[in-house]
LOBAKE-892365 format. One record per residue (C-alpha): residue in three letters; x, y, z. Coordinates in steps of 0.2 Angstrom, whole numbers, plus 5000, padded with zeros to 4 digits. Example, Ala and Ser with C-alpha at 12.3 -4.5 7.8 and 13.67 -1.06 7.14 Angstrom:
BEGIN
ALA506249785039SER506849955036
This chain:
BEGIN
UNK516750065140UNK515349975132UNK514250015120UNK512149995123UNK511049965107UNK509650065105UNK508250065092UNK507050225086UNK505250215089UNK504350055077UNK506350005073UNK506949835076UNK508149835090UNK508749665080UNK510249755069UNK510249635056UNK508149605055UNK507349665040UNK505549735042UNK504449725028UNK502849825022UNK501749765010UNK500749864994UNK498949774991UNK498149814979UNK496049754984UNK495349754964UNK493649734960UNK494049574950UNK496049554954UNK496849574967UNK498649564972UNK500249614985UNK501849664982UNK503349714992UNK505149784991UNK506149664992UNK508149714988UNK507649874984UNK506549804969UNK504749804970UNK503949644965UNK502349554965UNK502449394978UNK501649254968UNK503049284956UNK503949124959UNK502848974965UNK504148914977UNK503649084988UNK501749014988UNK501348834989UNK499548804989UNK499248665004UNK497748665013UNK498648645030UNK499648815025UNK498348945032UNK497648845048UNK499248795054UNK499948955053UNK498549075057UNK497549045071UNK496049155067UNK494349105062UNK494249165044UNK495849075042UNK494948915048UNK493648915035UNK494648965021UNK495348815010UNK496948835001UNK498048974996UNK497849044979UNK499449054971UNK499249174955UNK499949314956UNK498349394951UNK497149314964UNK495149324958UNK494349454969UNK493049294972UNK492449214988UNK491349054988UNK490249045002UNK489448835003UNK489448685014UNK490448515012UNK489648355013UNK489548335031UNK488548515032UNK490148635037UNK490348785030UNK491648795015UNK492248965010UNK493448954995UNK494349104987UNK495249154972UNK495349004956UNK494448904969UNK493049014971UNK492949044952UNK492648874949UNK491148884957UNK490449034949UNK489348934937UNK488948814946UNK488348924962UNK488149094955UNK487349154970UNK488349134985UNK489849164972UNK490549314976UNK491249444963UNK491749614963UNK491149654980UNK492149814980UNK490649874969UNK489649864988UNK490849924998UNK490050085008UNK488550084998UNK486550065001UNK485349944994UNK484450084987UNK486050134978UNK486549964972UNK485649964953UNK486749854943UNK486549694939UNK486949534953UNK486349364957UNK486349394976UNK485049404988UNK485249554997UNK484549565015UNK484649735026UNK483649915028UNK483750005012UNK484850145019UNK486350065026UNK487649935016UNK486749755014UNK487249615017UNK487249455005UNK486349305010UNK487149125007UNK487048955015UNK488649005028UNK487049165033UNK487249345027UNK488749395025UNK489349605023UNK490449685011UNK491749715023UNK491949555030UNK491949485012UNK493349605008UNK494249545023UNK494349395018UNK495249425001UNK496549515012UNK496849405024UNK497149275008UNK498549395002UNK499049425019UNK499449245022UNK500249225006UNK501449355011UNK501949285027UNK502449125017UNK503649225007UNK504449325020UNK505049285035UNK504149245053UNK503449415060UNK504549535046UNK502749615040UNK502649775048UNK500849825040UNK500249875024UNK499550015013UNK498049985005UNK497550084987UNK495650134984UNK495150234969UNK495350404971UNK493650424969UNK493050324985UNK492250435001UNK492550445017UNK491250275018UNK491850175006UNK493750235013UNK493250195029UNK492350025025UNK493849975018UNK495050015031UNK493549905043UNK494049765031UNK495749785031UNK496049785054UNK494649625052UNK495949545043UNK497349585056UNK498449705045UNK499049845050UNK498550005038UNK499950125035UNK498750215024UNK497750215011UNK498250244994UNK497350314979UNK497750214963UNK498150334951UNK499450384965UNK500350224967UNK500350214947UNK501250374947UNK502350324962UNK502750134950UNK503150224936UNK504350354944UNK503950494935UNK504750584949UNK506450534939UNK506250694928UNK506650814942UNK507950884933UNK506850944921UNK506651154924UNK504651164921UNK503151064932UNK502650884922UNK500850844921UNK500350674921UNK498850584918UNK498350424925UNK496950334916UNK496350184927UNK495050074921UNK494749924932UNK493749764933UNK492349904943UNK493050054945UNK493550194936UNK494650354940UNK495850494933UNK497050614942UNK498150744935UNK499750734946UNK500950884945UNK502750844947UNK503551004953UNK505151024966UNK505250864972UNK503150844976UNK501850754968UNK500350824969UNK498550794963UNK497950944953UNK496250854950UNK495250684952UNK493650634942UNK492750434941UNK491350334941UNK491250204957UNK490450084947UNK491250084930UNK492449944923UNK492849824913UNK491149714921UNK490149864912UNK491149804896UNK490749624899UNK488849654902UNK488749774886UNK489349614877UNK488149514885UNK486649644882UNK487249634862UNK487249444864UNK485649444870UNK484949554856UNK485649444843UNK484849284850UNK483149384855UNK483249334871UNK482449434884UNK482949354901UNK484149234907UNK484449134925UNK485849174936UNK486749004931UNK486449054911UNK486949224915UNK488549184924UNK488949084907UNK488649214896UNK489749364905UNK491249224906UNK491049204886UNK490949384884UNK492449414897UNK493549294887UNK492749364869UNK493449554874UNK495149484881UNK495449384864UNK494949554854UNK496549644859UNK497649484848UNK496249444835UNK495249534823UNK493749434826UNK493049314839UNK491549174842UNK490549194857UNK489949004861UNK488149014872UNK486848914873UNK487348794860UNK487348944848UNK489049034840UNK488949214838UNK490549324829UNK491049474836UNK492349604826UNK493449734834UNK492249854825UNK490449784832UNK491449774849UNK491949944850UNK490050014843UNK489449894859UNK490549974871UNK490550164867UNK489450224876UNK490650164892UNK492250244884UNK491150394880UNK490950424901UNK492750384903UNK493250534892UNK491950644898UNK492550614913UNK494450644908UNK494050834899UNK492950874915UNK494550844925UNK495650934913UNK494651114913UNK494751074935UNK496451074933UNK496651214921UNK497751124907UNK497551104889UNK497950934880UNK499751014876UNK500251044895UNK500350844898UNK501750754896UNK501250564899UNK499550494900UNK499650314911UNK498650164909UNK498050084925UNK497149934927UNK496549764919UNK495449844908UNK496549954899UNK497449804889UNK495949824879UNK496549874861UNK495049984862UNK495350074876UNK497250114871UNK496550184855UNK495250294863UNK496450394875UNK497850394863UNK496550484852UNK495750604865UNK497550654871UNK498450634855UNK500050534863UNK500350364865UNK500050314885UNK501350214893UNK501050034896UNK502749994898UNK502049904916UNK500849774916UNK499349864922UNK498749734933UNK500149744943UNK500649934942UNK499649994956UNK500049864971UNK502049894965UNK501750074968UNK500950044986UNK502449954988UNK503650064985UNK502550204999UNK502350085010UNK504250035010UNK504450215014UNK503350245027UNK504250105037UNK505850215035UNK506750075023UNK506950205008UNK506950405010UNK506950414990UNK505550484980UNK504150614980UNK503150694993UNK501250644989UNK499950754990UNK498250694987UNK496650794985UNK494850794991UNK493650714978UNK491950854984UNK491850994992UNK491750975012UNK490451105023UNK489351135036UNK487651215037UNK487451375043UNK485651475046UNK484551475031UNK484951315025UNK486551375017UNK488151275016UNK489551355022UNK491051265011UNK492751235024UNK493551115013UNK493451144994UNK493551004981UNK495250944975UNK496151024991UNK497650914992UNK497550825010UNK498050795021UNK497250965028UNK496351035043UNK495351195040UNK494551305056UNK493251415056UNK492351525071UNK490451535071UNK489251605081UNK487451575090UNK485851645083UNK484651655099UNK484851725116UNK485451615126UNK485751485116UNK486751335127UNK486851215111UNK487351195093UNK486851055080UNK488351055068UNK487950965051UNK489150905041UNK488750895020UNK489650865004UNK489350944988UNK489551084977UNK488051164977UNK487451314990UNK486151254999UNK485751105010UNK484451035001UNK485651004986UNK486950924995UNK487450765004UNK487450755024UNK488750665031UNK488250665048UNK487650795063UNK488350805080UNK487650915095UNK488851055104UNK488151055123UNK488351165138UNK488651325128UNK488751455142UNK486951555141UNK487351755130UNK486751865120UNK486551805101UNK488251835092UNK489351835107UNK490051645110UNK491351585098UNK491251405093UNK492751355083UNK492351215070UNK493851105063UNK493750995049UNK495050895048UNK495350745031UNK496950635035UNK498250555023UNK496650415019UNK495550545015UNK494450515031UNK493650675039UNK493550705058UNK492450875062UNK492750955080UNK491751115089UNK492451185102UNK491651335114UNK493151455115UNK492751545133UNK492151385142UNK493051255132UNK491651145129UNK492051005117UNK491350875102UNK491750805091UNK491450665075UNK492150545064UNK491350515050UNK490850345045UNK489350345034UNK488150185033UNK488450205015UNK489350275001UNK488950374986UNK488150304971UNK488950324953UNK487350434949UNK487250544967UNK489150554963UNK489050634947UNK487450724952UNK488450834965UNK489950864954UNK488950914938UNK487650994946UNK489051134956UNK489251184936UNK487551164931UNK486851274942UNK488051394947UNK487151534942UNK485451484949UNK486551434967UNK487251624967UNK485351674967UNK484751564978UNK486151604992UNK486051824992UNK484151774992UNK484251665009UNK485751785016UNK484751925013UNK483051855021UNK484151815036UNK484751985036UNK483152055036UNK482651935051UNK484051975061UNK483552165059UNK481752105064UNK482151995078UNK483452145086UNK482252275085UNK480852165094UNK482252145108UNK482252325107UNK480652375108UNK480252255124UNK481652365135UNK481352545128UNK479752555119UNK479252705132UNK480352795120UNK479252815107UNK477852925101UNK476252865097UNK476652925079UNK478552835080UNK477852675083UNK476552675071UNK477852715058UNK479052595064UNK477652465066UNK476952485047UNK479052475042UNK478852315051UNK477252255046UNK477852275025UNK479552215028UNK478552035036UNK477652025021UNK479152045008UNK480151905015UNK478651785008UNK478951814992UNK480651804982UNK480851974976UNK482752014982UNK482452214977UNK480652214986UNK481652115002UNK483052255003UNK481852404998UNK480652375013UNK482352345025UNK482952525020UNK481352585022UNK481252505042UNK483152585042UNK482552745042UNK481352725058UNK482352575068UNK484152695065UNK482952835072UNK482352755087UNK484152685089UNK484652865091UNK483452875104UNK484152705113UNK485852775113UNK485652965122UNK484452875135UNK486052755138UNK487252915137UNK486152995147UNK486052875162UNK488052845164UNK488353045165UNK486953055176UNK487653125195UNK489253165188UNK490053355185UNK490953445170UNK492553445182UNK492453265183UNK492853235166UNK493953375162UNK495153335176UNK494953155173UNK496753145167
């Protein structure tokens, strides 16, 4: 007998082949990829004999076009989140990345490109920090940035910074062993920004086995998952401050699960904001009011090295424009206060969404380049009266974590947690009145699908606009739409009986699919939502703060709009009713029921709820009476032509 090998689905059939998945972490000014490698999870770059920089490395090996025009491999392991954009001599486009685009960042600011992450999913009209770029595009959609190679998007910018990694992986591992890749985005990212970066990441030929919030990964690095033993639930927090981004979770480590109790951030807060709150001081100091994009370029580089040197020294000189200024730890933590401040407002607004006091935490994380920062450390430890862990250097910390998931996604490990992350906002549709009707509530872990059945409004009715919104707030106007989709060929009935069932559905990257469906006919559509843009730091904070803020004024709001709506529905049946069986009615019936009628219309302009429900009551009395009427006519016509015996016998 012989023996026939046979491999599982996405296995090797290859016994002794390895298959690798890589962990890339795509930073707002580092980036970098990991993978497991003997059961270790390390950061390639690590030894320089796994990345040689030759500038044959990526054409010969890599046949696409962004290879083509990308010079040389980076080999740090953290490679600048930098793309240069020029021409050679002869005219031909050169696009550097990494050190190599860097280099060039003073000399061609412009078509220099940093921290593009900060653009990823988001509008022109959104964009208000400062930039050099030229940005070309309609206002309401994600711009592009012109440069001599023409304008070139967010995404495909981003694509180019993971196809660099990418192709330094596959000089590290062996030929066709990388089996794809999971991708860490704050948690804070929506389904724009998620999705934009997912664009990036298929335009760079990986394969995305998911994507990964950051907080997350740092959680999954760290193993806190090693105090299972322990009898009560561990809260964690992860503090992430990076080049451009800023987030925090609270993860819940309970029988063998990790799950995000609550997420909070700013899209476009970092350790840029730090530098250009130097450079604003610097400015101050030298009573100058406006610089070029080549003079700015130098001061945020002086200001970048004068906060890094601040976490060794007591005291630094900041050398611009032939002038010397000194900056002390206490000046520089005065300058930047007022961007820690939002960090920890951020943090207690999490803490009272999760429920927990400072005493129910048992490790607070750092996460990200910017929380080296002496100042940073001593603010958290402060604010949550521990020391965090920064045993990990938090540059590398969240790429080891995506490691380590994606290594279990491919099947090569079944140890550690299940991950549960959470919804950042509140997910809903609009229903009659302008009212949100919420599916999806904010920090449900995901992924999840929620299902809901609604109706139509109208007679006859053969179509339904679904509109899908974001928000915490109770009415449309206050929230933000995410998109609208048309249900068509709705067979024609009477208002309330067809049964649309609505599903919202958010998968493992936080990307939401909404689905109606006509239950008698089966009638079918659905959407995926791919906004043009993303939130802004302010419409982001504006819909979470404002669902607190105006809580009690939203409570008003909605019984006002759902009782008008009642009070039309009452109106709108009773008109039905009076077109069929009006002959019903005395002279004196239908003047009272008309003069009901007449001051219920005029209630529902004004905002009195009372007055609204009053004059309803009052129309009760006169639509219940003619109802009565409605009902023996009906009872009469159906026993009409039959005898007593008939009924009596009837069993």
């Amino acid at each position: 007998m012989s023996l026939l090998q046979i491999a599982e689905p996405n296995q090797s059939a290859k016994p002794h082949a390895h298959r690798f998945a890589l962990g890339i972490d795509l930073g707002t000014t580092r980036s970098l990829v990991a993978v497991v490698r003997s059961g270790e999870p390390q950061v390639i770059g690590d030894k320089v004999s796994e990345c040689q920089s030759s500038d044959n490395n990526t054409n010969d090996n890599d046949d696409s076009q962004i290879a083509n025009q990308v010079k040389g491999i980076d080999c740090q392991k953290l490679l600048p989140s930098v793309v240069y954009f020029g021409l050679d001599d002869n005219g031909n486009p050169e696009t550097l990345v990494g050190s190599h685009a860097e280099a060039m960042a003073e000399q061609a600011p412009n078509h220099t490109v940093r921290s593009v992450k900060r653009f990823m999913g988001r509008s022109i009209k959104d964009i208000k920090f400062n930039h050099p770029y030229e940005l070309v595009g309609d206002v309401d959609v994600m711009p592009s940035i012109q440069t001599p190679q023409g304008a070139k998007n967010p995404v495909e910018i981003s694509s180019i910074l993971l196809k660099h990694l990418y192709d330094r992986a596959k000089l590290a591992l062996p030929d066709n062993s990388i089996v794809g890749a999971v991708i860490t985005v704050p948690a804070y990212f929506d389904e724009a920004q998620r999705q934009a970066t997912r664009d990036a990441a298929e335009l760079a030929g990986l394969n995305v086995l998911r994507l990964l919030n950051e907080p997350t990964a740092a959680a999954v690095a760290y193993g806190l998952d090693s105090d299972a033993h322990l009898e009560h639930d561990q809260n964690y927090v992860i503090y992430d401050l990076g080049g451009g981004t800023f987030d925090v979770s609270i993860l819940r480590f309970s029988q063998g699960v990790f799950e995000v109790l609550a997420t909070g951030g700013h899209t476009a807060l970092g350790g840029d904001d730090l530098d250009r709150l130097i450079v604003k001081w610097a400015k101050k100091q030298l009573n100058i009011e406006i610089l070029d994009d080549t003079e700015y370029a130098h001061f945020l580089l002086a200001a970048r090295q004068a906060k890094e040197a601040l976490s060794d020294v007591d005291y630094v000189e900041l050398k611009v424009l032939d002038q010397t200024l000194e900056l002390d730890r206490a000046n520089f933590e005065a300058i930047i206060k007022i961007a820690l401040d939002k960090t920890m407002s951020v943090c207690k607004r999490v803490m009272r969404d999760a429920k927990l006091e400072i005493n129910d935490i048992q490790n607070v994380v750092l996460v990200g380049g910017s929380t080296r920062s002496y100042a940073v450390q001593k603010v958290v430890a402060d604010v949550f009266q521990q020391e965090p862990l920064c045993t990990i250097n938090p540059d590398e910390v969240v790429a080891l974590g995506a490691a380590i998931t994606a290594n279990q996604l491919i099947g090569n490990s079944t140890d550690g947690a299940l991950l549960l992350d959470v919804t950042p906002l509140s997910l809903g549709l609009e229903t009659m009145g302008g009212l949100v009707e919420r599916l999806i509530s904010r920090n449900t872990a995901i992924p999840v699908a929620r299902r809901q059945e609604f109706t139509t409004y109208q007679d006859g009715q053969t179509a339904m606009l679904i509109h899908v919104l974001q928000g915490e707030r109770d009415l449309v106007e206050h929230c933000r739409s995410l998109g609208r989709f048309v249900l068509r060929g709705i067979p024609p009935m009477t208002a309330g009986q067809a049964r649309i069932e609505v599903t919202f559905q958010v998968d493992a990257d936080g990307l939401l699919m909404v689905s109606a469906k006509e239950t008698t006919s089966g009638v079918h559509a659905q959407i995926d939502i791919k906004p043009s843009y993303g939130l802004s730091e302010s419409d982001t904070e504006r819909l979470l703060l404002d669902g607190y803020k105006f809580a009690e004024e939203d409570k008003h709001l909605r019984h006002l709009h759902e009782t008008k709506i009642e009070a039309q529905r009452e109106l709108e049946a009773l008109e039905q009713a009076l077109k069929v069986d009006a002959i019903l009615l005395t002279t004196e019936q239908f003047a009272d029921l008309n003069q009901a009628t007449v001051y219920l219309t005029t209630q529902l302009a004004t905002d009195d709820i009372q007055a609204i429900e009053n004059a309803v009551e009052k129309l009760k009395i006169h639509s219940d009476a003619f109802a009565a009427l409605r009902m023996n006519q009906h009872i009469d016509q159906a026993l009409k032509g039959t005898k007593l015996n008939d009924w009596s016998n009837s069993n």
